[in-house]
N, C-alpha and C positions, 0 to 999 in steps of 0.2 A: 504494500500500500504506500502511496505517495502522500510523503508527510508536509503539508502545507504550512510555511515560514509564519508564524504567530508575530501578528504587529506588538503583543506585547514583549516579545524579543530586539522589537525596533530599538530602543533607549539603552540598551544595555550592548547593542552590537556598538550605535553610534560610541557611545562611551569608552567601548574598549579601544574601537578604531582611533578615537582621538588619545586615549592614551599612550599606546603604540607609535601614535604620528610623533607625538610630543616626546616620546625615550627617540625616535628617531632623528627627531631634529636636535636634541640635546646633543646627543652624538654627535651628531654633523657639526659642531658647532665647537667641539674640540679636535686642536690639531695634533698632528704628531710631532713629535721630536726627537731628536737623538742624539745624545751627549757621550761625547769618546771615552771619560770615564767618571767613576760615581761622586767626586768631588764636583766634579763640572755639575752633573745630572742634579746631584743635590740644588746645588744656586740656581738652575733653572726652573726648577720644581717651585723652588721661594719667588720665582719672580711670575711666572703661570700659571700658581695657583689649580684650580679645577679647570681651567679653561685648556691644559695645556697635557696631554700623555707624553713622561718622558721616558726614555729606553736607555740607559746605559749601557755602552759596549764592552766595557772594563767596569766588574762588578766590583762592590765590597772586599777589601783586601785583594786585589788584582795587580800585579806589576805595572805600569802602563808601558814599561821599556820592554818587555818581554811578549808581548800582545801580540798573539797568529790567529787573524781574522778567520772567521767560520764564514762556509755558505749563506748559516741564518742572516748571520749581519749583515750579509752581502744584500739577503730582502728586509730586512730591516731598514737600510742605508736609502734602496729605492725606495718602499714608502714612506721615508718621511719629508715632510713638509719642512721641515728646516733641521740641519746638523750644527750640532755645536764641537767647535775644535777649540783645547788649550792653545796650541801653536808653540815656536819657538824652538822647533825640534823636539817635542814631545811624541808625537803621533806622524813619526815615520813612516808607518806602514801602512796612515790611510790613502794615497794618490792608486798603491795597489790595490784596495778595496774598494775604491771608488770606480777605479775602471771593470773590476768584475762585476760590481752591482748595474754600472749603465746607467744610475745616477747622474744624468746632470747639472745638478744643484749648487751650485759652489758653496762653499761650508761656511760659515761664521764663524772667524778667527777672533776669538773673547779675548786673546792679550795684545792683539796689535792694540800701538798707542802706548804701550808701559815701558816704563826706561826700566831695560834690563841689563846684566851684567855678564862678564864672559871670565871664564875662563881657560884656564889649558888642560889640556884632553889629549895623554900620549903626543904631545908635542904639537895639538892643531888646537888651536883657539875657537872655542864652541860658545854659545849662548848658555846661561844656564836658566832651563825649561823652567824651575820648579815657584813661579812667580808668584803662587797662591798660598805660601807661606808667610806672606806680609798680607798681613787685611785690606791694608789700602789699595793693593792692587785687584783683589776682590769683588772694592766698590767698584772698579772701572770693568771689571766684568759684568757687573750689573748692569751698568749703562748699557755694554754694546749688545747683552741678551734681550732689555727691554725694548730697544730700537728694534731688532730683527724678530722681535716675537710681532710687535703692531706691524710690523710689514707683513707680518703672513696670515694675521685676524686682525686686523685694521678693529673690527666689532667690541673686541676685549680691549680695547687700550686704555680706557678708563682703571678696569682692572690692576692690567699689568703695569702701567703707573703708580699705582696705587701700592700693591704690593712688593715694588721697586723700591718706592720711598721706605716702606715700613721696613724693610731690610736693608734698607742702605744703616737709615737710626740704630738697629741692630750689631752690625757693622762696627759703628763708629765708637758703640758703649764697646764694644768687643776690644777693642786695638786700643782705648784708653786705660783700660781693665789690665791688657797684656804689660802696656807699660809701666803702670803702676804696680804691678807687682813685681819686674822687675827693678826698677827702680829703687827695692829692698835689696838686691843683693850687689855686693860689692864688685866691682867690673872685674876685677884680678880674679875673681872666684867665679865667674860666666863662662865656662868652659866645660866643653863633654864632649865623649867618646860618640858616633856613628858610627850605621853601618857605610853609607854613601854621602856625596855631598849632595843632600837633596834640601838643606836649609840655609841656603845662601843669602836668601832674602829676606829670612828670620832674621839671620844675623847682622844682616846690615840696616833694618828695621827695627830691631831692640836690643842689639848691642851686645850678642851673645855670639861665642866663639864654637865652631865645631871642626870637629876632627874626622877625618875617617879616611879607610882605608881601599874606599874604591871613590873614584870620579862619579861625574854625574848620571853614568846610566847602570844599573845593575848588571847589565851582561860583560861589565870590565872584567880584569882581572887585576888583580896587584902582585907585582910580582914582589920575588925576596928583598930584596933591594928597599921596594918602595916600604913595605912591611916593615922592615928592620929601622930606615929613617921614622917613622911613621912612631916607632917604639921610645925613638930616643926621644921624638918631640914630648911626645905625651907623658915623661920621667922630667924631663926639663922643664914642661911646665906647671907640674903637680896636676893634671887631669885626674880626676879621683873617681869619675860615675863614666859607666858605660851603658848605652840603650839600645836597642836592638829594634828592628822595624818590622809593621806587621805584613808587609807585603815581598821579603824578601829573606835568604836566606841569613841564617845571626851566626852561624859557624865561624867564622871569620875572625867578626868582632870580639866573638868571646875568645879564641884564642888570643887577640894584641890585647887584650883586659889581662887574661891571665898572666900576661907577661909581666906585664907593668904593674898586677895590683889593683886597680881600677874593679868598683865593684860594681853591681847590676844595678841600674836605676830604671829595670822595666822596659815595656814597648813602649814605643812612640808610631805616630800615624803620618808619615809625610807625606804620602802621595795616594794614600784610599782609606775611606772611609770603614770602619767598623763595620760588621752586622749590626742589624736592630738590634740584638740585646749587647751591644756591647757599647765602650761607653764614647766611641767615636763616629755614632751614629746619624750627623751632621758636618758640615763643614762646622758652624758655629761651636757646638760640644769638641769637636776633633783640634781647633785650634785653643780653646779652655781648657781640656785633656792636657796635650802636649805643654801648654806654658805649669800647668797645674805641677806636672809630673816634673820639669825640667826643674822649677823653683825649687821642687822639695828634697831634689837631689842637688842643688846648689848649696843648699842651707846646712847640708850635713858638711 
C-alpha cells in the first residue's frame, strides 16, 4: 500500500531541512588552514578562533628539522585555503611538498619582516630559524596571520581582529612577566646547558646565555673536537644546570653534563608544543614553562 506524505509531517520536515541548511552553511563558513608546525598552529588557532580549522603538519613534540612529509599532507596542503610557514630556513622541505601536492597557493611566510640573527653552521653563515622564542617577534606573527586570515574570509575580520588584539595584550603581559622575572637573577648566573642552539632569540631578548653542543638544526653532528671545546667552556664558566628538549634526542647533552658536573634542570620546549596534558600545551604556557623552569635552575 502507498503510504500518502501526512501534511502534519510538513513543519517538522521544513524544520529539519532548515537545520541541516544552517550546520551546512556554518561549515561553509569556516576555512581551512595549515600550519607547518604546532607552535605556529597554536597562534593561528588564537587568532581564528571558531571561524578558522587549523591542521598542523608537525605535531606536538615533533622535530621540525627532521620533518619527511607524508602523502596525507600532501592532500592536506591542496585543500587548504591558506598555509602558514615559520620561514627562515625552518621548513626546508616544504617547496618538495608543495610540488607533490599541486598546490598553488603561495604560503604565508609569518616571520618575514623580523630582524633576525645568523650564525655559523660548519663554516656557512645560516639564519637562525628559531624567532618564536622572543615574544615580541610572536606579536609580528600575529599581524601577518590576521592580515592573511581576512584575505581568505574577508566575512570574519571583525572576529579575527578582535581576537588579534586580545592576544596580542596576552603577548605583551607574557614578555613583561618573562623579564621580570628574570630580572631577579644575577646576569653572571644566566647560563645553561642545551641540547641545540634553538634559543638565540631568548637570549638576546632577556639576556640569558646558552650553551650546546649541536648548531641550529638537530640532524648536526658534533664532533670530538667541538665536544671537548664545548666541555672546557662550560668548567670555565661554572654552567651548573643542564636541560634536555622534548623534541629531540638528550643523549648527548647528558653525556657533556656528566662531564662537567652540571646537573639536570629538566625539559624545556623550544620548538613544539607539549601534549594536552602536558604543561607546554600552548605557545603562551610553553614560553611561562620554559622561563619558569630556567629561573628555578638559575636560583640554585
Amino acid at each position: 500500500m502507498t503510504r500518502l506524505f501526512s501534511p502534519r509531517a510538513l513543519p517538522v520536515a521544513v524544520a529539519v531541512a532548515a537545520a541541516l541548511g544552517s550546520t551546512s552553511a556554518l561549515a561553509d563558513t569556516h576555512i581551512k588552514a595549515v600550519a607547518s608546525f604546532s607552535i605556529l598552529g597554536d597562534v593561528v588557532r588564537a587568532v581564528g578562533g571558531d571561524a578558522v580549522e587549523v591542521t598542523d603538519l608537525i605535531p606536538a613534540n615533533g622535530d621540525p628539522h627532521e620533518f619527511e612529509p607524508s602523502p596525507a599532507d600532501s592532500r592536506l596542503l591542496k585543500e587548504a585555503d591558506v598555509t602558514f610557514l615559520s620561514g627562515e630556513g625552518l621548513e626546508n622541505w616544504f617547496e618538495r611538498l608543495a610540488k607533490a601536492s599541486g598546490s598553488t597557493k603561495a604560503p604565508v611566510v609569518v616571520s618575514e619582516g623580523i630582524s633576525t640573527h645568523t650564525m655559523d653552521e660548519d663554516g656557512e653563515t645560516v639564519i637562525d630559524p628559531h624567532v618564536w622564542n622572543a615574544v615580541p617577534n610572536v606579536e609580528h606573527w600575529v599581524g601577518a596571520i590576521e592580515t592573511a586570515l581576512i584575505k581568505a574570509d574577508p566575512e570574519d575580520a571583525a572576529t579575527f581582529k578582535a581576537n588579534a588584539d586580545a592576544y596580542r595584550t596576552k603577548l605583551q603581559k607574557l614578555d613583561g612577566w618573562i623579564r621580570d622575572e628574570l630580572a631577579n637573577i644575577p646576569k653572571d648566573q644566566r647560563k645553561v646547558l642545551t641540547s641545540h642552539d634553538a634559543f638565540g632569540y631568548y637570549a638576546k631578548a632577556y639576556g640569558v646565555t646558552f650553551l650546546s653542543p649541536l648548531g641550529l638544526s638537530t640532524d648536526a653532528d658534533a664532533s670530538a673536537a667541538e665536544v671537548a671545546s664545548l666541555i672546557k667552556q662550560i668548567q670555565a664558566e661554572g654552567v651548573k644546570t643542564y636541560f634536555f628538549e622534548n623534541s629531540n634526542d638528550p643523549r648527548l647533552v647528558k653525556q657533556i653534563a656528566s662531564a662537567t658536573g652540571a646537573q639536570s634542570g629538566g625539559e624545556l620546549y623550544p620548538e613544539s608544543l607539549s601534549g594536552e596534558d602536558g604543561p607546554a600545551s600552548t605557545y603562551l604556557k610553553l614560553m611561562h614553562y620554559n622561563t619558569e623552569m630556567l629561573v628555578k635552575a638559575m636560583k640554585k
